[in-house]
C-alpha positions in Angstrom: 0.0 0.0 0.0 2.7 2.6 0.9 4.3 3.5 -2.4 5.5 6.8 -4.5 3.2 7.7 -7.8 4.7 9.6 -10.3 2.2 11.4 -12.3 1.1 13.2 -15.2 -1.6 15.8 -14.5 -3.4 17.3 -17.1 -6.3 20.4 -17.5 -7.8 21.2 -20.7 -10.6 23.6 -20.8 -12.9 23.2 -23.6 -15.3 26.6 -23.1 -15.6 29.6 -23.6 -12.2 29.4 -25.1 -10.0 26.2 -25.0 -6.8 25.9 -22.9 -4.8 23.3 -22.4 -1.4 22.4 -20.5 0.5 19.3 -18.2 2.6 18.7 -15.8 4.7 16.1 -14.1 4.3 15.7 -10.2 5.0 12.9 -7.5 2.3 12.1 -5.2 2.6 9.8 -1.7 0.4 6.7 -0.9 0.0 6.1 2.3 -1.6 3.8 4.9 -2.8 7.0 7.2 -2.1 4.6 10.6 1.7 4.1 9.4 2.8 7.9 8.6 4.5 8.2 12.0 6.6 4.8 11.4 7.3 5.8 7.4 9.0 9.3 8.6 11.2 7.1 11.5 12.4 5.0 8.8 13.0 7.8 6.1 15.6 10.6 7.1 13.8 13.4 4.8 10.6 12.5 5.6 8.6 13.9 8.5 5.2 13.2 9.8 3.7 16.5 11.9 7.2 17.9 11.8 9.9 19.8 9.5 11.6 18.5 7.0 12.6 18.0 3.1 9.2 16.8 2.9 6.5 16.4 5.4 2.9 14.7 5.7 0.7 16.8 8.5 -2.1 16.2 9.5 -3.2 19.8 9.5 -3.8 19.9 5.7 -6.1 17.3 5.1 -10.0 16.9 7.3 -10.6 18.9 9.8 -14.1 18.7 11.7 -12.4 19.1 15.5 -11.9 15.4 15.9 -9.0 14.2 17.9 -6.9 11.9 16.8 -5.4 12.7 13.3 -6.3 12.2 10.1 -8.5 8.3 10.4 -10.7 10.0 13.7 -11.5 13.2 11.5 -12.6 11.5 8.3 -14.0 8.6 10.1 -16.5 11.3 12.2 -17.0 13.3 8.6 -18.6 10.5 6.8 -20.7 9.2 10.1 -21.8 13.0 9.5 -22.5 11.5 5.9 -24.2 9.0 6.9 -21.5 6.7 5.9 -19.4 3.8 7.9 -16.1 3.4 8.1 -15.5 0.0 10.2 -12.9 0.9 13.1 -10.8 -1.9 11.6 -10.6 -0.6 7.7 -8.0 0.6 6.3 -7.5 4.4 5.2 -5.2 5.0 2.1 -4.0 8.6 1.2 -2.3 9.6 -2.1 -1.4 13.3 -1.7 1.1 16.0 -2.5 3.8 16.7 0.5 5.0 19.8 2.0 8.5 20.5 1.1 10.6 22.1 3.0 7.4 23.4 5.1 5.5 24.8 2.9 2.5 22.9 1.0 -0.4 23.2 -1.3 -2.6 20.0 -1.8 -4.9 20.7 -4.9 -6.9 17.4 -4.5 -6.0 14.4 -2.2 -7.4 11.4 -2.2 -8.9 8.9 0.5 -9.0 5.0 -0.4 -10.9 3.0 2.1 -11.0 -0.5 2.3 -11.9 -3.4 4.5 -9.6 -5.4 7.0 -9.9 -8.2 4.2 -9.2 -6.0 1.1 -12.4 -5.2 -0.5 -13.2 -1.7 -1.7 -15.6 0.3 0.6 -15.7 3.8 -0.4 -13.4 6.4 -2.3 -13.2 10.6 -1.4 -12.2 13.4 -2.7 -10.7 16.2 -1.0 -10.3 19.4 -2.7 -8.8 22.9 -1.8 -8.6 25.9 -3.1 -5.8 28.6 -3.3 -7.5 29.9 -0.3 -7.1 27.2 1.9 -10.9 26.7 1.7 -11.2 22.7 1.3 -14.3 20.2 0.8 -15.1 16.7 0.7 -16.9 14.8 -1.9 -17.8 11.0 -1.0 -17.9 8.1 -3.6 -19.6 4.8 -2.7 -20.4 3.8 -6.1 -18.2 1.2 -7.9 -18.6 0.4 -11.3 -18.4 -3.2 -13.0 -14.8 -1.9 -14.6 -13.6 -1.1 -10.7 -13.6 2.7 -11.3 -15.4 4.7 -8.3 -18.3 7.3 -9.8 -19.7 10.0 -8.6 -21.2 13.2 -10.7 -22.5 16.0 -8.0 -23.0 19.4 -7.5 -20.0 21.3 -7.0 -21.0 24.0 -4.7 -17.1 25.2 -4.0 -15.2 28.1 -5.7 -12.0 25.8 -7.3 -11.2 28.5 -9.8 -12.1 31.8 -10.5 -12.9 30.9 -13.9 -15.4 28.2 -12.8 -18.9 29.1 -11.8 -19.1 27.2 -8.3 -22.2 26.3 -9.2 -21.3 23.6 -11.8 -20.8 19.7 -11.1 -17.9 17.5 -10.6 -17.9 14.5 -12.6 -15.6 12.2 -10.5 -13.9 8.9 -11.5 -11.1 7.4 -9.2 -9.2 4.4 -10.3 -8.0 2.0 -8.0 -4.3 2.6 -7.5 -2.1 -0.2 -8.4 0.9 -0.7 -10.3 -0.8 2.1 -12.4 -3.7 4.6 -11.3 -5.8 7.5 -13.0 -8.4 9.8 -11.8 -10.7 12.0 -13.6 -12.6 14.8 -12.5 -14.2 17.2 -15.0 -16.4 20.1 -15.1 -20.0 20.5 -16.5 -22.2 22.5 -16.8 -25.9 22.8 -18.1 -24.6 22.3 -21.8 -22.2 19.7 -21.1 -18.3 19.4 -20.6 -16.3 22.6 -19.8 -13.4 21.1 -18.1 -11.3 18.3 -18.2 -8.7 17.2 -15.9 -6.9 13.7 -15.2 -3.8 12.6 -13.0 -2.4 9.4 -14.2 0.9 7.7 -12.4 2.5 4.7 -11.9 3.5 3.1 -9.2 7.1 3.4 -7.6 8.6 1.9 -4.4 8.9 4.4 -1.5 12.3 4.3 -0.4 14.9 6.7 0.7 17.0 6.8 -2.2 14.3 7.5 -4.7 12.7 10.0 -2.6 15.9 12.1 -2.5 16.2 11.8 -5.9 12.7 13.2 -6.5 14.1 16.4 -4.7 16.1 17.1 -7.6 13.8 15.8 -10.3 10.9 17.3 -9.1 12.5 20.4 -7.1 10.5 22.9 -5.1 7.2 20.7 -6.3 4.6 22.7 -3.8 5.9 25.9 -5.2 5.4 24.9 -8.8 1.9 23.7 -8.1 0.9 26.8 -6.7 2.8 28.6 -9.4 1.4 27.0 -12.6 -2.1 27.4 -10.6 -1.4 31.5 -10.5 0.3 31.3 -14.0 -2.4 29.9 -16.3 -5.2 31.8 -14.2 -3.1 35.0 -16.0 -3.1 33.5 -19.3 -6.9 32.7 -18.7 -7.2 36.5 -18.1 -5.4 37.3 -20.9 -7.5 35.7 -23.1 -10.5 37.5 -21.4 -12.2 34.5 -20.1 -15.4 35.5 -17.9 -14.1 35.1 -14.2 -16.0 35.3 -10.7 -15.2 37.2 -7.9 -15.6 34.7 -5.1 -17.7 37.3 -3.2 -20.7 36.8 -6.1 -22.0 33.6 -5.5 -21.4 32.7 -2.1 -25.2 31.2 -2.4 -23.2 28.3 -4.3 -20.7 27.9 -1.8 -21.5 25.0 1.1 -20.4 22.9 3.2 -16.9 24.2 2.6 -14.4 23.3 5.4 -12.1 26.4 6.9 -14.7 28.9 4.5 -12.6 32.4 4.0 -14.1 35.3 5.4 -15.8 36.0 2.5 -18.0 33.2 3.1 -19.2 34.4 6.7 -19.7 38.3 5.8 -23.9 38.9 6.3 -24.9 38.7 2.6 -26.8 42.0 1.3 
């Protein structure tokens, strides 16, 4: 379970004007109960702590739960009206902080039972904000592929109208792994967007090495975030304040101030 992915993400806006670009990223996957013993065995890896890279607890669920990162997203899907058996297992694939700082796009939460089988997949996305939300797949298609198309309700991008949907479909990570979550609207497709990796050992060596091939990774994330949000502009693509529709933005964990101003 506790591997490396290196990745290809991709975005490729289709409407009102068509935009396109990729990068290459390394992600963690992680059994969320082993974090602590992975860091003790891996120099440059920390858990809750400084380092070259670090896993924390603090960027992922949050709903005041003690305990770390199982406790908090085993109270937010009872909250969902969904079970997580105390003796499941919890994998994470996520982006790392390096050297202390981090930005997390999406993460991903693989839940399965103490004998293997597939319970649930979720999504966590967050914004360049810091705003983040949860979206819970329990449906499983015949090809394996977890599915889930629902409303969006969260300001991703300030090209996106929060009030779209998310059409979600998580692979199964394996020796290879894709996930594909696009944008609609009400006539059709207006955003694609994929990460497809495969699967590498997680071992000191190559994870040293990824801090040369992939250096300063949380900055670049955030940076190709800003940078194509300027080309965007340039283009003149319609944009949203995140102030307009705050009516479309719910449930949203750690909401900006924006979100708690009285609405006129």
């Amino acid at each position: 379970m506790n591997a490396l992915y290196e990745c290809a993400v991709m975005h490729c806006r289709l409407k009102p004007k068509r935009h396109a670009f990729n990068y290459q990223v390394f992600m963690f996957s992680v059994d969320v109960d082993e974090i602590s013993a992975i860091a003790k065995r891996i120099p440059w890896l920390g858990h809750n702590r400084f380092n070259l890279f670090s896993l924390h607890d603090a960027d992922h669920v949050d709903v005041g739960e003690p305990g770390g990162i199982r406790a908090n997203l085993t109270k937010w899907l009872r909250d969902q009206g969904m079970n997580c058996p105390v003796d499941a297992r919890i994998r994470l694939l996520t982006f790392p902080r390096v050297l202390g700082y981090g930005f997390n796009p999406v993460s991903f939460y693989y839940i399965e039972s103490a004998d293997g089988s597939p319970l649930l997949a979720v999504a966590e996305v967050v914004n360049t904000f810091r705003e983040m939300k949860l979206f819970a797949l329990d449906h499983r298609g015949a090809d394996g592929i977890w599915h889930r198309r629902v409303a969006k309700n969260f300001y991703v991008s300030p090209f996106s109208d929060p009030g779209m949907e998310f059409d979600f479909r998580l692979g199964i990570p394996g020796e290879n792994w894709r996930v594909n979550i696009d944008d609609y609207d009400s006539s059709g497709r207006t955003l694609l967007s994929s990460v497809s990796g495969e699967r590498r050992a997680l071992a000191a060596g190559r994870l040293l090495w990824y801090a040369f091939k992939y250096p300063m990774l949380s900055l670049k994330i955030i940076g190709l975030v800003h940078w194509h949000a300027f080309l965007l502009w340039l283009k003149k693509v319609p944009y949203f304040r995140k102030s307009e529709r705050r009516e479309a933005q719910l449930d949203v964990m750690r909401p900006h101030p924006t979100l708690k101003e009285k609405q006129p």
